[in-house]
C-alpha positions as CSV (number, residue, x, y, z in Angstrom):
1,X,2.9,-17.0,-15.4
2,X,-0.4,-16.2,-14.1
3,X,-1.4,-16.5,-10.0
4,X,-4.4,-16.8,-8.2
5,X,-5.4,-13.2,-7.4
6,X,-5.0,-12.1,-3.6
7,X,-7.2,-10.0,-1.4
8,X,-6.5,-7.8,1.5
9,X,-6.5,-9.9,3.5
10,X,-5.0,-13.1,1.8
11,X,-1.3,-14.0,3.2
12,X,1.4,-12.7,1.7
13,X,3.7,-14.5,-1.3
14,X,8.1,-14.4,-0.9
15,X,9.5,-11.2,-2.3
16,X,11.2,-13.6,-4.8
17,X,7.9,-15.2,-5.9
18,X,6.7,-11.6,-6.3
19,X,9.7,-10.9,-8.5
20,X,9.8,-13.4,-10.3
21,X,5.9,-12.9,-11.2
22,X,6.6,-9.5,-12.0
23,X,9.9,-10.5,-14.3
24,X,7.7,-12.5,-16.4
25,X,4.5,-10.2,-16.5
26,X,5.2,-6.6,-15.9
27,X,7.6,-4.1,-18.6
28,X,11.6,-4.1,-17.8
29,X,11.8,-0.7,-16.2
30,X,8.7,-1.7,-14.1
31,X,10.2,-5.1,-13.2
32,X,13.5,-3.6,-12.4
33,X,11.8,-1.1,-10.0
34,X,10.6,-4.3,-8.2
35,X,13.8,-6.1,-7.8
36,X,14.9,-2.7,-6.7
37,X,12.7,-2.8,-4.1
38,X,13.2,-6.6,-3.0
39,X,16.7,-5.3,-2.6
40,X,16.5,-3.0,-0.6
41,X,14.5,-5.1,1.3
42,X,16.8,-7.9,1.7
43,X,19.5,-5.2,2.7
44,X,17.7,-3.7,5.4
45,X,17.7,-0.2,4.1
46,X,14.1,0.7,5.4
47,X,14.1,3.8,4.9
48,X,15.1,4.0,0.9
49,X,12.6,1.1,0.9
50,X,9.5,3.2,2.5
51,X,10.9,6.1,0.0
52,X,10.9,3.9,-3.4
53,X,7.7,2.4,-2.1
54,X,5.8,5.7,-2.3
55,X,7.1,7.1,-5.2
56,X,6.0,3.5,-7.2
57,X,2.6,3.6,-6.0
58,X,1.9,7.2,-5.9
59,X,-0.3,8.9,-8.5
60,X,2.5,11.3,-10.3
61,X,2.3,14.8,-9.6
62,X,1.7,16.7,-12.9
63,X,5.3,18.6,-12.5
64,X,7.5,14.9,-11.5
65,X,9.6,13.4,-13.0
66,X,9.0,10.4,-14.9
67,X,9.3,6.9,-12.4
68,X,8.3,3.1,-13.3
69,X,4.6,3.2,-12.0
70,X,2.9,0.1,-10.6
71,X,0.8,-1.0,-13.4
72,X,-3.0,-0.1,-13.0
73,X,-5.1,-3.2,-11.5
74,X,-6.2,-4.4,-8.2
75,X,-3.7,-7.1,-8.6
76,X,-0.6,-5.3,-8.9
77,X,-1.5,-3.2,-6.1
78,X,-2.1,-6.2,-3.6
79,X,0.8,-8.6,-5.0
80,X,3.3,-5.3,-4.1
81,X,1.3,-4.9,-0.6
82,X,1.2,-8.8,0.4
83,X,5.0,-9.2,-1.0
84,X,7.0,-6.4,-0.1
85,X,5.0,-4.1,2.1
86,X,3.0,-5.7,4.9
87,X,6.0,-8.0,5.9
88,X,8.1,-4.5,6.2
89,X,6.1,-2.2,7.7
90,X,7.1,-2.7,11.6
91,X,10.4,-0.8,10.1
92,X,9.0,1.1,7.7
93,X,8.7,4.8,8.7
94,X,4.9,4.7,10.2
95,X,3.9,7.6,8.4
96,X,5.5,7.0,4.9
97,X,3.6,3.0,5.7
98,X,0.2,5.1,6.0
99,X,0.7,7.2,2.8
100,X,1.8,3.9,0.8
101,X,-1.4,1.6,2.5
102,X,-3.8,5.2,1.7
103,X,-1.9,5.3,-2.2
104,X,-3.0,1.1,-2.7
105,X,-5.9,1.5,-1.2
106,X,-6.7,4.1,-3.7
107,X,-5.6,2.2,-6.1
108,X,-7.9,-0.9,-5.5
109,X,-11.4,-0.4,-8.2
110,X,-12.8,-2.5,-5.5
111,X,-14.3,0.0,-2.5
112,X,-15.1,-3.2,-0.1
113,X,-11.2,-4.4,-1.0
114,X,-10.0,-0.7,-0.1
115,X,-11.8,-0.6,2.7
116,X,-10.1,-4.0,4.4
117,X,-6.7,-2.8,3.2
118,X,-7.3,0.8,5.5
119,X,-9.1,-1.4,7.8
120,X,-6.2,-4.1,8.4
121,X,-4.1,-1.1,8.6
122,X,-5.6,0.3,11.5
123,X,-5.4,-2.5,13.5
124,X,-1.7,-1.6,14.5
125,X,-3.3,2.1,15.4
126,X,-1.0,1.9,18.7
127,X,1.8,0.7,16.8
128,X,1.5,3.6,13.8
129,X,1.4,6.2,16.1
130,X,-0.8,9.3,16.2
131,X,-0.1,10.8,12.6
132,X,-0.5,7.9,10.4
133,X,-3.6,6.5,12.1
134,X,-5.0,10.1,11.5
135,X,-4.3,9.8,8.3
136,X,-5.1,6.4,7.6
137,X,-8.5,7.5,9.6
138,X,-9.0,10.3,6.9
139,X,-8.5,8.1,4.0
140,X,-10.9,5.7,5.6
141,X,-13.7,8.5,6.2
142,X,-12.9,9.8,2.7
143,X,-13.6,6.4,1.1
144,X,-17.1,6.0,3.2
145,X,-18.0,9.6,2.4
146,X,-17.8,8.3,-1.0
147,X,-19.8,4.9,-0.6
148,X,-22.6,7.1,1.0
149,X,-21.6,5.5,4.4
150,X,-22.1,8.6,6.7
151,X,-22.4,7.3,9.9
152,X,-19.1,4.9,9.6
153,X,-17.5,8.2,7.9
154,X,-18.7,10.0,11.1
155,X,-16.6,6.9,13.4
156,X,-14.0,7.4,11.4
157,X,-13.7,11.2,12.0
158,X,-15.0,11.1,15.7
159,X,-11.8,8.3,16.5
160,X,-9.4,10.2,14.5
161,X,-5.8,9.7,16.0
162,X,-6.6,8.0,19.0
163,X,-4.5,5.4,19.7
């Protein structure tokens, strides 16, 4: 079963859409891992959501344990943002929300896509509150240090945390 790729800013797919793509495309123990996630979204348990969230997309720490990972690919990345996480994240803890947006963002091979993601992100900035939309503002300066974007890198740092 193959679906139109999404961008950032493309709306979102149903979680069971999103499942049942995965189901048919992704390995068992990563597919499980995202009906594990629908679940918990469907029964309101926002925090253990924002919690399995991170640790899926996360790059693994050297020392962790070994978790289902989503698989590598701007696709996976946006399908799991547009389907599970952007129609969550007004009860997501704010600041696990920011580390999940910065960990697909950095996930994206696209700089221009990551950008929109961090961009979109910060739109809420009164609604994330002071500490995520510093951090998404780091991740944002970060990824226009790298493009050679100093001056926006520079907006970026100067705005840090305001709300």
């Amino acid at each position: 079963m193959t679906a139109p790729p999404l961008s950032p800013s493309s709306p979102s797919e149903s979680a069971v859409d999103y499942v049942d793509y995965a189901t048919a495309t992704y390995p068992p123990p990563v597919a499980q891992e995202i009906s594990t996630l629908t679940s918990l979204r469907a029964r309101k348990l926002w925090h253990q959501l924002g919690v399995h969230l991170l640790r899926f997309v996360a790059p693994p720490a050297p020392d962790a344990a070994v978790h289902p990972r989503l698989p590598p690919g701007d696709d996976a990345a946006l399908r799991l943002y547009a389907a599970l996480v952007r129609p969550s994240a007004p009860r997501l803890n704010q600041l696990t929300l920011a580390r999940v947006v910065a960990c697909v963002a950095g996930s994206l091979g696209d700089p221009a896509a990551a950008a929109t993601l961090l961009e979109g992100a910060l739109e809420r900035r009164a609604g994330l509150g002071a500490g995520p939309a510093l951090y998404l503002d780091a991740h944002a300066a970060l990824l226009c240090l790298g493009r050679g974007e100093h001056a926006k890198c520079a907006e970026y740092l100067e705005g840090a945390g305001e709300l």
